[in-house]
C-alpha positions in Angstrom: 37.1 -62.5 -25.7 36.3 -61.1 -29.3 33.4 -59.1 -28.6 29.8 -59.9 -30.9 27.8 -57.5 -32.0 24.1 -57.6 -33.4 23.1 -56.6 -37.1 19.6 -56.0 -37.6 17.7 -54.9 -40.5 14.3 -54.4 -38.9 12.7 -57.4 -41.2 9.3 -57.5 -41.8 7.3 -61.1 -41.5 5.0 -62.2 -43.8 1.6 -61.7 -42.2 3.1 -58.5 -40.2 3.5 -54.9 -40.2 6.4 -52.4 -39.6 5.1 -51.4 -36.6 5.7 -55.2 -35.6 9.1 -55.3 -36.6 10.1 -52.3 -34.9 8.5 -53.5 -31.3 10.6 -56.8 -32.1 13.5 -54.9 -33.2 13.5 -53.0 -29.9 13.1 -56.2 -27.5 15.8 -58.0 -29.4 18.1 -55.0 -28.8 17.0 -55.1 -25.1 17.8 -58.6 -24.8 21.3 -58.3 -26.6 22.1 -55.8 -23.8 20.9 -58.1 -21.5 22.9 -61.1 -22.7 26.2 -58.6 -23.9 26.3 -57.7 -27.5 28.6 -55.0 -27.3 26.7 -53.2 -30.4 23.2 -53.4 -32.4 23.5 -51.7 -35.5 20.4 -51.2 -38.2 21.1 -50.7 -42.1 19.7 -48.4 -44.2 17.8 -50.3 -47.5 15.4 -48.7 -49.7 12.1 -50.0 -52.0 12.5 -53.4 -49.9 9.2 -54.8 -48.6 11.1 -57.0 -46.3 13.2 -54.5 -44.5 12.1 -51.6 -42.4 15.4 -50.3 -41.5 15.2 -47.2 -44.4 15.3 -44.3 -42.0 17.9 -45.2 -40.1 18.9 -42.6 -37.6 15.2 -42.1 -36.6 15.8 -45.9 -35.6 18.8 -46.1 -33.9 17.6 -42.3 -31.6 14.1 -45.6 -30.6 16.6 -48.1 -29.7 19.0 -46.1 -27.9 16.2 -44.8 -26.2 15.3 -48.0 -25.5 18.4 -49.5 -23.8 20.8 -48.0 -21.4 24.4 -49.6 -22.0 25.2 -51.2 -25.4 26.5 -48.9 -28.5 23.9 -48.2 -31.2 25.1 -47.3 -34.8 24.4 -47.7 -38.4 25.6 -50.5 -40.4 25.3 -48.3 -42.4 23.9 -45.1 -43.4 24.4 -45.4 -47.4 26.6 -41.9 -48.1 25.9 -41.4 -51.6 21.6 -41.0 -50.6 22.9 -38.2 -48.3 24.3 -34.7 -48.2 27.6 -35.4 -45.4 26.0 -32.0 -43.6 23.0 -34.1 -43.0 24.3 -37.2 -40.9 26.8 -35.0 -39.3 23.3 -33.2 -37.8 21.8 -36.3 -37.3 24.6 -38.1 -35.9 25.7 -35.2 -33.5 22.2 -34.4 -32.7 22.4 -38.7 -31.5 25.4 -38.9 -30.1 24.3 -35.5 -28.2 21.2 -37.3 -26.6 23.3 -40.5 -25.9 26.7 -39.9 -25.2 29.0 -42.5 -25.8 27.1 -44.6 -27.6 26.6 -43.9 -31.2 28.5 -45.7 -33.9 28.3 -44.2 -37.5 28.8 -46.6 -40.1 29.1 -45.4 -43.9 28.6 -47.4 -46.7 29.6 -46.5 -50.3 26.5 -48.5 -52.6 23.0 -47.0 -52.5 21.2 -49.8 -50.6 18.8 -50.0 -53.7 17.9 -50.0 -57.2 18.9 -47.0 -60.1 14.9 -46.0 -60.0 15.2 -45.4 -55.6 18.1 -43.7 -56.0 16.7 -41.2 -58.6 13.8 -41.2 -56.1 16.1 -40.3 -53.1 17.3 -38.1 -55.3 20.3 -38.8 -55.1 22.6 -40.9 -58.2 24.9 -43.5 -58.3 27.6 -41.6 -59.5 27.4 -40.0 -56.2 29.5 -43.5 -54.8 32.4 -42.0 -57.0 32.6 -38.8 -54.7 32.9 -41.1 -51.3 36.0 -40.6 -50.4 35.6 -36.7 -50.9 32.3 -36.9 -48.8 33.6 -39.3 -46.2 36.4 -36.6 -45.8 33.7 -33.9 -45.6 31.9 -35.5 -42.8 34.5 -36.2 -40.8 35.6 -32.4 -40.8 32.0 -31.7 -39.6 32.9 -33.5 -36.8 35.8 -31.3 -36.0 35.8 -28.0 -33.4 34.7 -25.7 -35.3 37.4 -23.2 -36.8 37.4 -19.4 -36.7 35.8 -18.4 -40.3 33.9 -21.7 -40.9 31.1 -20.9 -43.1 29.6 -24.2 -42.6 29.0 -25.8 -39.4 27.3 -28.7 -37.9 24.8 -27.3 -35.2 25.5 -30.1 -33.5 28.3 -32.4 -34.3 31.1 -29.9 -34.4 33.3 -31.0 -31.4 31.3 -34.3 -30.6 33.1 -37.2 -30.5 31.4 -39.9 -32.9 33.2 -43.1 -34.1 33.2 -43.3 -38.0 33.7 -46.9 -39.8 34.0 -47.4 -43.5 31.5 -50.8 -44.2 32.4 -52.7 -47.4 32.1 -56.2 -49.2 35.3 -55.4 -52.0 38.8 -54.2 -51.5 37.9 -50.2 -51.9 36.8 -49.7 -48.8 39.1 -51.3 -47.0 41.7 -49.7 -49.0 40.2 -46.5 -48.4 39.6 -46.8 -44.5 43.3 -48.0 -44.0 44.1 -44.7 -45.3 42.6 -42.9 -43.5 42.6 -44.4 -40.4 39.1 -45.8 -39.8 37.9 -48.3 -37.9 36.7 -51.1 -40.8 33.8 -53.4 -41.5 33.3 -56.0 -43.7 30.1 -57.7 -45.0 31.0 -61.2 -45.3 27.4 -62.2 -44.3 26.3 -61.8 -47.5 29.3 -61.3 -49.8 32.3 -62.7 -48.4 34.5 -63.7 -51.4 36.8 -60.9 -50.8 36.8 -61.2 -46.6 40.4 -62.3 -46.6 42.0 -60.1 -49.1 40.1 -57.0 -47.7 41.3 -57.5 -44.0 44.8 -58.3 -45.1 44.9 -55.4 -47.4 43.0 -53.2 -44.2 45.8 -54.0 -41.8 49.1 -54.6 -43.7 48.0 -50.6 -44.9 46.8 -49.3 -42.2 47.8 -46.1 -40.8 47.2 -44.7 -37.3 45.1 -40.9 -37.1 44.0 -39.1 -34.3 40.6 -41.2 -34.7 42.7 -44.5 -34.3 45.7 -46.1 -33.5 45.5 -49.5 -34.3 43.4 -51.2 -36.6 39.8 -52.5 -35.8 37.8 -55.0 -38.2 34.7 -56.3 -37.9 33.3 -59.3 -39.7 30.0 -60.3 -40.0 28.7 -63.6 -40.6 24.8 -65.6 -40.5 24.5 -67.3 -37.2 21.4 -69.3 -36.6 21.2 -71.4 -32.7 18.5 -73.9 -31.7 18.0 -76.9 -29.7 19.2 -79.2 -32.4 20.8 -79.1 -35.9 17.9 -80.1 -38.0 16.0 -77.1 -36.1 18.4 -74.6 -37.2 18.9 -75.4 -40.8 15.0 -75.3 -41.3 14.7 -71.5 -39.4 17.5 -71.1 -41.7 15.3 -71.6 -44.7 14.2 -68.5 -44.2 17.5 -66.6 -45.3 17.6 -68.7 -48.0 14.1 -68.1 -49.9 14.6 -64.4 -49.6 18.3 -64.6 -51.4 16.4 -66.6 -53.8 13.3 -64.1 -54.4 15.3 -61.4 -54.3 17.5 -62.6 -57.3 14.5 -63.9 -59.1 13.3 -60.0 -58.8 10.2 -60.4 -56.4 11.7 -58.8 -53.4 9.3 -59.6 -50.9 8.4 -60.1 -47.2 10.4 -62.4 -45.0 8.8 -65.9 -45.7 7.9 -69.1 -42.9 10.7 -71.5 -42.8 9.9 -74.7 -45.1 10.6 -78.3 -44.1 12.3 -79.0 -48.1 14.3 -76.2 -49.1 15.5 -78.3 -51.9 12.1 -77.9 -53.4 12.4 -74.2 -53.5 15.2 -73.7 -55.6 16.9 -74.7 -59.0 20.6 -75.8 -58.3 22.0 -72.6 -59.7 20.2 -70.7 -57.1 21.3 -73.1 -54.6 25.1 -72.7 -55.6 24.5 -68.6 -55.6 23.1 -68.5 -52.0 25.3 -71.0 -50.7 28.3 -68.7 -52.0 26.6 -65.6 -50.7 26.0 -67.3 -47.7 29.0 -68.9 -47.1 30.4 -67.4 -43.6 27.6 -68.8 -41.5 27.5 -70.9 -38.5 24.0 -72.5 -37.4 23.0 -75.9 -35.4 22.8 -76.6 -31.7 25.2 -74.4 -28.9 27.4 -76.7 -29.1 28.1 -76.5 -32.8 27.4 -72.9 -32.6 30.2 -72.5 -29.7 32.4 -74.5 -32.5 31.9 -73.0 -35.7 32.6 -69.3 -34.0 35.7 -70.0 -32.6 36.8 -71.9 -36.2 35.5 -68.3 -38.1 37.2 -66.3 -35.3 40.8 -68.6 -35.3 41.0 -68.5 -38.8 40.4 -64.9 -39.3 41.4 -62.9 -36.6 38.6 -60.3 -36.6 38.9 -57.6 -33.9 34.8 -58.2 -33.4 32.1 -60.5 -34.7 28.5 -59.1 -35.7 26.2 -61.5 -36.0 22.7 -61.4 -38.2 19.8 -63.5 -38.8 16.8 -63.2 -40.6 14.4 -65.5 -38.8 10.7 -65.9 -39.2 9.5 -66.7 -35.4 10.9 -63.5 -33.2 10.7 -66.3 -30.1 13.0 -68.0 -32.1 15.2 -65.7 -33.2 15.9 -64.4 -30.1 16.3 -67.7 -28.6 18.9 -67.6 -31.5 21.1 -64.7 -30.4 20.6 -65.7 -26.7 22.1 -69.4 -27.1 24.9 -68.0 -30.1 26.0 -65.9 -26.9 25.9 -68.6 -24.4 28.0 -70.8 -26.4 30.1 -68.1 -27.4 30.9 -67.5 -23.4 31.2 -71.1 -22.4 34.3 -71.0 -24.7 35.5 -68.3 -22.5 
């Protein structure tokens, strides 16, 4: 069975704080264990109301903490915002505390606009030294060698599996080169999902990290009781695609019962593109519309994400997407 996985962004309700969303990200991450999501992974997003996720690796040390069995990672720490000394400390310092169990994701945008990045003091011309920085990071993860100068105290010597995340053919081109496991965001830009994973395995050469290659895709995934239930929680997504490409980045907003009200029919064709690779109505069509994405892709593992309003519902959500996924099993 094609293992699924949990993305989570740590979203904060209208109405709520991020105190809030951090208690409900640490019972959903509980119950994925319970029900078993092989991974939860949080992603690092800046100057977003909405989204709590920013400093990742203090999050993922809470919910590893917090659980006992499934993998915790980063989907993904955003490379060109940090120095690659940095997340080797904080990722060996993790996967020191919980061995065998931290995932390190990297991503190559800055999760945010020109005026955070300046803030993080970091620029986007950093995303044209990737490569050179993923390549830096993963030597940090080496045993250290006699004369090192520079040394991650610790992370040299700890095993940590690194991913390359991406949503366009570069990384995918990249982590085929060298070897990395790869994941792709098709959950909220999937127009290049197929090219990318044909490109990541037809090019794909085995390292001492990995042998054979190992995709992820992501995709939206929203369970109820019935149909009609689902596509309203689903309203949800939908408004904050919308306000965020109307430039009013904002909380995450109630479900509405006529989504057609909310938007103008060019914003309707955007999200619906963006939001193409999802699969939402009752278990049944839930069990269905998995095993259609998974037969017609192939992925090595799913991860699964939804942004919905009601934290009852949403795990209701993950718990029946895994029950259906199972019964197919």
């Amino acid at each position: 069975m094609i293992p699924l996985s949990v993305l989570d962004l740590a979203p904060v309700c209208e109405g709520a704080t991020p105190g809030q969303a951090f208690a409900n990200m640490l019972d959903l991450a509980r119950h994925a264990e319970r029900w078993g999501y092989h991974r939860y992974w949080l992603a690092e997003h800046h100057n977003m109301p909405g989204i709590a996720s920013a400093a990742t690796s203090v999050l993922i040390g809470h919910v590893a903490g917090g659980t006992s069995r499934i993998r915790v990672g980063a989907g993904g720490i955003m490379l060109p915002n940090h120095s690659p000394l940095q997340v080797a400390e904080q990722f060996g310092t993790l996967a020191s505390l919980y061995p065998g169990r931290i995932d390190l994701g990297l991503g190559r945008a800055p999760g945010t606009d020109h005026a955070t990045a300046r803030a993080l003091r970091r620029y986007f011309d950093s995303a044209d030294q990737f490569p050179q920085d993923v390549t830096e990071l993963l030597h940090y993860f080496e045993p250290v060698q006699p004369g090192q100068a520079v040394q991650a105290v610790p992370g040299a010597g700890i095993e940590v599996p690194v991913w390359l995340l991406g949503s366009s053919l570069f990384s995918a081109r990249l982590s085929a080169a060298m070897g990395l496991p790869f994941a792709f965001a098709s959950h909220f830009a999937p127009d290049a999902m197929d090219e990318a994973l044909a490109l990541y395995r037809r090019d794909f050469r085995p390292s001492a990290r990995l042998r054979t290659p190992w995709a992820i895709l992501a995709l939206n995934v929203v369970a109820s009781e019935s149909e009609a239930q689902s596509r309203r929680l689903f309203t949800t997504q939908q408004q904050g695609f919308v306000n965020l490409r109307r430039g009013h980045p904002g909380r995450i907003p109630p479900p509405v019962d006529d989504i057609e009200a909310f938007w103008e029919p060019h914003e309707k064709a955007g999200v619906e593109r963006a939001l193409a690779c999802t699969v939402l109505g009752d278990p049944e069509q839930v069990g269905e519309g998995l095993a259609a994405f998974a037969a017609r892709h192939r992925p090595d593992e799913m991860m699964l994400t939804a942004n919905i309003f009601d934290h009852a519902a949403r795990l209701r959500s993950f718990e029946l997407a895994m029950q259906a996924w199972q019964a197919r099993h």
